[in-house]
C-alpha positions in Angstrom: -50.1 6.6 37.9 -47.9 6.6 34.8 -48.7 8.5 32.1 -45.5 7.8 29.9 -47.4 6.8 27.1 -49.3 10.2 27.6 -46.1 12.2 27.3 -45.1 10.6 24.6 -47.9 11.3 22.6 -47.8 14.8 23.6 -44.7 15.1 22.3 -45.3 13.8 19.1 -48.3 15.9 18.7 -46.7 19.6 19.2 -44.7 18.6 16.3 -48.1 18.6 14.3 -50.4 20.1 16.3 -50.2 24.1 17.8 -49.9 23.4 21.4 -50.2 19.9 20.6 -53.8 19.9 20.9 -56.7 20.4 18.9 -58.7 22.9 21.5 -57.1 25.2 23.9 -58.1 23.9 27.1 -57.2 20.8 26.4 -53.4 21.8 27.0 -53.5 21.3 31.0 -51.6 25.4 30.3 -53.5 26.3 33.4 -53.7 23.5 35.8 -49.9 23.2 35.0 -48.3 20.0 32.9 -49.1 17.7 30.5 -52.5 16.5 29.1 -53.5 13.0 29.3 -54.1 10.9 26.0 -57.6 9.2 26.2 -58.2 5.8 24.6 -61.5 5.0 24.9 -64.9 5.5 27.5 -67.5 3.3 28.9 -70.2 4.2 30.7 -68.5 7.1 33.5 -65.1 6.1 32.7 -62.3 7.0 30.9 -59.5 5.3 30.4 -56.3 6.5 28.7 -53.0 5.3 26.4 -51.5 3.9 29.1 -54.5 1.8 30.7 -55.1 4.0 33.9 -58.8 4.5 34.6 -60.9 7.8 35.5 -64.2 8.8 36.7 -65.2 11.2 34.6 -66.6 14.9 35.4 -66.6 16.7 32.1 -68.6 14.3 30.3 -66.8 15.4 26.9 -67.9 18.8 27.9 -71.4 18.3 28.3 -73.1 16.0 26.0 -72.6 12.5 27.3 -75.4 13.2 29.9 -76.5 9.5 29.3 -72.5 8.1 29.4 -69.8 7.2 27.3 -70.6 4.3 24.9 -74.1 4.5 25.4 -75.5 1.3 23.8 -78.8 2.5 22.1 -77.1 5.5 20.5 -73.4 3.5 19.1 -76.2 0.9 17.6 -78.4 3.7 16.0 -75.0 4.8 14.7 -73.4 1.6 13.5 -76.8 1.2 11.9 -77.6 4.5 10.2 -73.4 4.8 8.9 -74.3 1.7 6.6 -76.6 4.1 4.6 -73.6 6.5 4.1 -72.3 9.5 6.0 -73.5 12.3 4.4 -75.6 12.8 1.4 -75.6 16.9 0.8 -79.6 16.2 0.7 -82.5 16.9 2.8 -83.7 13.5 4.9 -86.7 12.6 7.0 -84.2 11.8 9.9 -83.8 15.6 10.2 -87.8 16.4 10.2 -88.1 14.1 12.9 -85.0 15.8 14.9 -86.9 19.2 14.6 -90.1 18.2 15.3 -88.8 16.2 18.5 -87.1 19.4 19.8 -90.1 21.2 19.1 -92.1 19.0 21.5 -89.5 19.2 23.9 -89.4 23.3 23.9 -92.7 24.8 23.6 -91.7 28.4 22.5 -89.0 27.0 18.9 -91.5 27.6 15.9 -88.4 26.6 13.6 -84.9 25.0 14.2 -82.3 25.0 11.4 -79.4 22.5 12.0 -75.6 23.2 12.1 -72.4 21.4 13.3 -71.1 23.3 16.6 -72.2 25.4 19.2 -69.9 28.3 17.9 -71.8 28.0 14.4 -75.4 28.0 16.3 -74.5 31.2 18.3 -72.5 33.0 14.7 -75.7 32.3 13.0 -78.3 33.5 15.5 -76.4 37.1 16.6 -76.6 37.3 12.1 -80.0 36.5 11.8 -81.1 38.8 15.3 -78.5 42.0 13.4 -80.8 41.0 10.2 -84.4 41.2 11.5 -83.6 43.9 13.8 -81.8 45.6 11.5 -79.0 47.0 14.0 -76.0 46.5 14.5 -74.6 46.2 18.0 -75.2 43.0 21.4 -74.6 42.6 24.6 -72.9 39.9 26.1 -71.3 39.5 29.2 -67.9 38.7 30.8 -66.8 35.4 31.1 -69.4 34.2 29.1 -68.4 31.9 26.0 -70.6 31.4 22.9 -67.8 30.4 20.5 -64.5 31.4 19.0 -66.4 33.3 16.7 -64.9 37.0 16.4 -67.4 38.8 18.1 -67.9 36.3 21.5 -64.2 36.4 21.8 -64.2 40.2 23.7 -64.0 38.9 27.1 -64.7 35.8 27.0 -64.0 33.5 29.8 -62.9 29.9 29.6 -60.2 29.2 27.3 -58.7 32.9 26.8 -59.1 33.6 30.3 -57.2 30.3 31.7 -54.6 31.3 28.8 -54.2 34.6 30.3 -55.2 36.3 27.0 -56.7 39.7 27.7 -56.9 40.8 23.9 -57.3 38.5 21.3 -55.2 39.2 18.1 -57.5 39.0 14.6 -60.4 41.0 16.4 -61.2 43.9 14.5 -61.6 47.8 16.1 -65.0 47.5 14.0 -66.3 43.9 15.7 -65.1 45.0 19.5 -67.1 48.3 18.7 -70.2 46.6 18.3 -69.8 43.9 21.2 -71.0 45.4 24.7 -69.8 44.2 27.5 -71.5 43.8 30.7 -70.8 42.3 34.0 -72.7 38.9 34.4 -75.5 39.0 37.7 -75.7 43.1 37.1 -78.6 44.5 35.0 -78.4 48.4 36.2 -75.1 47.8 33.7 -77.0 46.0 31.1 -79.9 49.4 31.1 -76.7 52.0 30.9 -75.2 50.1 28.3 -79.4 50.3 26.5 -79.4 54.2 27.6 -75.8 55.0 25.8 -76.9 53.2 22.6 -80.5 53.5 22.0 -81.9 51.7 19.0 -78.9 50.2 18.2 -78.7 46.5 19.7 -80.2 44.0 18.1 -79.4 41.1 20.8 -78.2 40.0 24.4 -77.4 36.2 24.2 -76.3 35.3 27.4 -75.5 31.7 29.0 -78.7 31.6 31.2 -76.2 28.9 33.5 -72.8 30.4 32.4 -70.3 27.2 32.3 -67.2 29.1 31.6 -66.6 30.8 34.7 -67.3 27.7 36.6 -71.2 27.1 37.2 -72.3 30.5 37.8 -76.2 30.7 38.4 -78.2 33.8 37.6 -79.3 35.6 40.5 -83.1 35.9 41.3 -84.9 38.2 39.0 -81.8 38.7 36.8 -82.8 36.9 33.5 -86.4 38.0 33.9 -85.0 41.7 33.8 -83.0 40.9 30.9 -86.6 39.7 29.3 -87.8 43.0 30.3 -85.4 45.0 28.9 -85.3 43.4 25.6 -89.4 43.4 25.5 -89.2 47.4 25.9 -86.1 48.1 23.8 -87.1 45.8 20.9 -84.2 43.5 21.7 -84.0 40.2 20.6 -82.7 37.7 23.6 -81.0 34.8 22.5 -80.0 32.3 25.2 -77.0 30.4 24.8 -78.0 26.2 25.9 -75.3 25.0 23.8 -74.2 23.3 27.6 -77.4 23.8 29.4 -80.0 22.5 26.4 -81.6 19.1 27.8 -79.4 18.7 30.3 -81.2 21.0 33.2 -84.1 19.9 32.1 -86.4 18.5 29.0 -87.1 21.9 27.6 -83.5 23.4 28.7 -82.8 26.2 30.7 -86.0 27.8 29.6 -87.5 25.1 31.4 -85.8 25.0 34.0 -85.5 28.3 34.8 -89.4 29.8 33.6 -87.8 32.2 30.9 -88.5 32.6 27.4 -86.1 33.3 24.4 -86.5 34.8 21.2 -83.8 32.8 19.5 -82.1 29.7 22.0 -79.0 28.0 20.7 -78.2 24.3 21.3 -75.1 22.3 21.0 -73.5 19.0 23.2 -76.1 16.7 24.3 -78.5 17.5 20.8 -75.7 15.5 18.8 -75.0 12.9 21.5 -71.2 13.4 21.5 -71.2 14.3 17.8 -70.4 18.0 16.2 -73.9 19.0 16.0 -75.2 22.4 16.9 -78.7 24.0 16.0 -80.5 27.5 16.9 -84.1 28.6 16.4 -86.7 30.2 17.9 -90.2 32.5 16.8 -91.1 31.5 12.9 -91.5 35.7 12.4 -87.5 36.1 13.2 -86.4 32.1 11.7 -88.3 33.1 8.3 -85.5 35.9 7.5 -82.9 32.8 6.9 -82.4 32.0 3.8 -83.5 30.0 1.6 -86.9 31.8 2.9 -85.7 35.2 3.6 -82.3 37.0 2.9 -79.9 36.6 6.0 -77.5 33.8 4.5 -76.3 30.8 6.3 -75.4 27.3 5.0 -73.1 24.1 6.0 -72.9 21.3 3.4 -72.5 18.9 6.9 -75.8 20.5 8.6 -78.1 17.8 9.1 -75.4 15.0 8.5 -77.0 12.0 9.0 -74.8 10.1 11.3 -75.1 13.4 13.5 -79.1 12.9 13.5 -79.3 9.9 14.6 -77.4 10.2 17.4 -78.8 12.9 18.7 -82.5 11.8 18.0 -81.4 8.4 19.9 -80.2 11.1 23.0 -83.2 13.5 22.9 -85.7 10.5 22.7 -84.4 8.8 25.9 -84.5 12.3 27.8 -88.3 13.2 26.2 -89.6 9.1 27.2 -87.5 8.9 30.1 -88.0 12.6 32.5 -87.0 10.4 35.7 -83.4 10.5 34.3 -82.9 14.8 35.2 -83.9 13.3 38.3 -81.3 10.9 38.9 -78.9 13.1 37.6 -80.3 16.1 40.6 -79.7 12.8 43.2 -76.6 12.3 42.3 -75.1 15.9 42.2 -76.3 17.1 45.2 -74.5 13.7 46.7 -71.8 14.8 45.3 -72.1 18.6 46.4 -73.1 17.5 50.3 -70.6 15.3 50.5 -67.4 17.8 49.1 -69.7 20.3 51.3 -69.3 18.5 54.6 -65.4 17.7 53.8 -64.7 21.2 53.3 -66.8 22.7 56.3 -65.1 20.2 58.5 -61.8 21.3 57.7 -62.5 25.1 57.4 -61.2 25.0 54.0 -62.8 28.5 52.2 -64.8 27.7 49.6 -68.2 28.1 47.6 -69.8 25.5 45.2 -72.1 26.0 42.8 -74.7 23.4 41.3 -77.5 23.5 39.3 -79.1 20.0 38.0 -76.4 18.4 37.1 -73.5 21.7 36.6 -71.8 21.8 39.8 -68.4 23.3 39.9 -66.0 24.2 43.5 -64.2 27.4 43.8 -61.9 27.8 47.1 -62.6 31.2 48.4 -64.8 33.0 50.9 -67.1 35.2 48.6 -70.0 33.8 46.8 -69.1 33.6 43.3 -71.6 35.3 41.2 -69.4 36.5 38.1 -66.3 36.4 36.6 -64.4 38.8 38.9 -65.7 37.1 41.8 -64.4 33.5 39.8 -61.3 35.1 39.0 -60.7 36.4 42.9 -60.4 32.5 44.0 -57.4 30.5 45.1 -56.7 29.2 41.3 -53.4 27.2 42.5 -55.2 25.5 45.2 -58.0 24.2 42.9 -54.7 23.6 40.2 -53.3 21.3 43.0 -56.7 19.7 43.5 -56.9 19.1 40.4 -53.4 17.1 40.0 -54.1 15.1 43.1 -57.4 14.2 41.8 -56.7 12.9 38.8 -53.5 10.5 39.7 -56.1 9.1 42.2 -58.3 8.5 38.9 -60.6 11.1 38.7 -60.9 13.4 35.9 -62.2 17.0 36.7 -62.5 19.5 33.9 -58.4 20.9 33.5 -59.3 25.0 34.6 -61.1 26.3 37.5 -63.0 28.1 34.8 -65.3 25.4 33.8 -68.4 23.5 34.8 -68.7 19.8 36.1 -71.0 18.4 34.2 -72.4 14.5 35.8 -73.6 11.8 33.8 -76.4 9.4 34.7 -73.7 6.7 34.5 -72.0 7.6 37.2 -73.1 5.1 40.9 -72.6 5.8 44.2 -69.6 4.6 44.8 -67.9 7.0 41.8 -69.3 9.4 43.7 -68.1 8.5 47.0 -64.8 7.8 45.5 -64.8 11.6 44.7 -65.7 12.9 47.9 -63.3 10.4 49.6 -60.1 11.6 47.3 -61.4 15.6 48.2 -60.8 14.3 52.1 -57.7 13.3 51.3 -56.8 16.1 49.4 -57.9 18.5 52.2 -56.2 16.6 55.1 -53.2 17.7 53.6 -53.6 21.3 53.5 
């Protein structure tokens, strides 16, 4: 492929731009070279500045579950951007958002609007330190809920495929309140409890990290976490900023039979727009201002052009269940067929899939954390990656991250995959 037009652009932008891009994993810094410039998307496809085509497996990370382009949701927005783009004011559109999500998961009382995931996950640790009134969370490594300070302690995704073990900016005071546990172990979750009684106020966790690769929670694991947090008076906040109604209608909760006190969203609930959102219980959403005294605001929350796209996306998904299973077919296609190309060629390897999160690490140890993640051959999947994507198909740029599958994807996309994987395999 040539990707001239791609490398010139790059160029141009690292005289603006740090690094040239506008999010860190954008860079290519751990797959090795330069990023490609993307155009425009239809449908599964991508297709960058120099014309070349690619099917696409990050879905912009997540939210374009439905595909790129999706007509019903660029005709809501054409329609609803003729109004205006933001009005600083409170709109029926956003009720109807709410009360959609609220029909969708059972156990949201309230849901307040905000534009990112990292601003849904900011906000709910503040409002769980606020009704709890302590002090100190738990999350886990390799886990990412944000570039907010606190998430940043061993974080997964971005700082680890940059290699960066300590984040500059991080105060001694926020890394003192931020626990750290291993992800899959909850005898270190209860010694971390024992050492600092009646001090934590939360565990978020990803209940499907997606920064690690797709790492699943082993059996039991989340419902010990639900345990824990029911005897300790901890509030449990699951992070669905990736996995929020795209596992399932109702999210991970769903999908998994576990109940939050406080659930972030983010991706899919603005339908490729910067729209974030957390709730959860109306006793612990009532402390946030303007009703109770833990402050948090965005003059963009609720921003109209935001609403509707989401709404259009969450509507489809609540009318239309048959679409998760679609998106199951076509993953597990996918994850048989890179299965049986692998096992025939006694290449090491695990892969991981749930719904439609499916990601392929090339070692011989199941992956269950990020230590086990980290322990797997990260140039082979770097050279994967590279022959991949000059054969047109885009996988997510670190061996870090989830696949995430949209329903536009056929067949033959898929078969196209598992064909280049052969390829890349016979030549090992």
């Amino acid at each position: 492929m040539n990707h001239s037009t791609s490398e010139q652009l790059f160029s141009r932008a690292a005289r603006s731009i740090p690094g040239g891009v506008n999010s860190p994993v954008r860079a290519f810094r751990s797959v090795g070279g330069n990023p490609v410039f993307i155009k425009r998307a239809q449908g599964a496809y991508l297709y960058d500045a120099d014309g070349n085509r690619y099917i696409d497996y990050i879905s912009s990370w997540g939210p374009m579950v439905l595909g790129h382009a999706y007509e019903p949701v660029t005709q809501a927005i054409q329609k609803k951007v003729m109004e205006s783009t933001s009005f600083g004011a409170p709109t029926e559109l956003e009720i109807e958002v709410a009360e959609l999500i609220k029909g969708m998961v059972p156990n949201v009382d309230l849901i307040r609007m905000v534009n990112s995931g990292t601003e849904a996950c900011m906000s709910a640790l503040r409002l769980a330190r606020g009704y709890t009134r302590r002090n100190k969370f738990i999350k886990f490594e390799g886990c990412y809920h944000g570039h907010a300070d606190s998430f940043l302690v061993k974080a997964g995704s971005g700082v680890a495929t940059l290699n960066i073990q300590q984040v500059p900016g991080i105060t001694g005071g926020v890394s003192a309140d931020t626990l750290v546990a291993p992800y899959n172990d909850l005898q270190a979750v209860e010694e971390l409890v024992a050492t600092h009684p009646d001090e934590i106020a939360a565990i978020i966790i990803e209940p499907v990290a997606g920064n690690m690769g797709c790492i699943l929670p082993l059996p039991g694991y989340l419902e010990g976490l639900r345990k824990i947090c029911d005897r300790e008076g901890i509030l449990l906040i699951l992070d669905e900023v990736m996995t929020g109604f795209r596992l399932a209608r109702g999210g991970a909760q769903e999908r998994l039979n576990i109940d939050a006190d406080l659930v972030t969203y983010g991706k899919v609930i603005g339908g490729g727009l910067p729209v974030g959102a957390f709730g959860g219980r109306k006793e612990i959403m009532d402390k946030i201002a303007p009703v109770g005294n833990v402050y948090q605001a965005g003059t963009l929350s609720g921003n109209p052009i935001g609403m509707i796209a989401g709404y259009t996306v969450l509507q489809e998904l609540n009318e239309n269940p048959f679409i998760y299973t679609s998106l199951e077919n076509k993953t597990v296609h996918l994850e048989n067929g890179l299965r049986h190309i692998l096992e025939k060629r006694s290449v090491p390897h695990r892969i991981n899939r749930i719904g439609s999160m499916i990601s392929l690490h090339f070692c011989d140890h199941d992956v269950v954390d990020f230590q086990t993640a980290a322990a797997a051959d990260i140039s082979l999947f770097n050279r994967f990656f590279h022959f991949m994507l000059e054969r047109g198909i885009y996988l997510p740029p670190s061996a870090y991250e989830s696949w995430f599958l949209s329903d536009a994807l056929t067949n033959e996309d898929l078969d196209a995959t598992i064909q280049g994987a052969e390829e890349f395999v016979a030549g090992l």
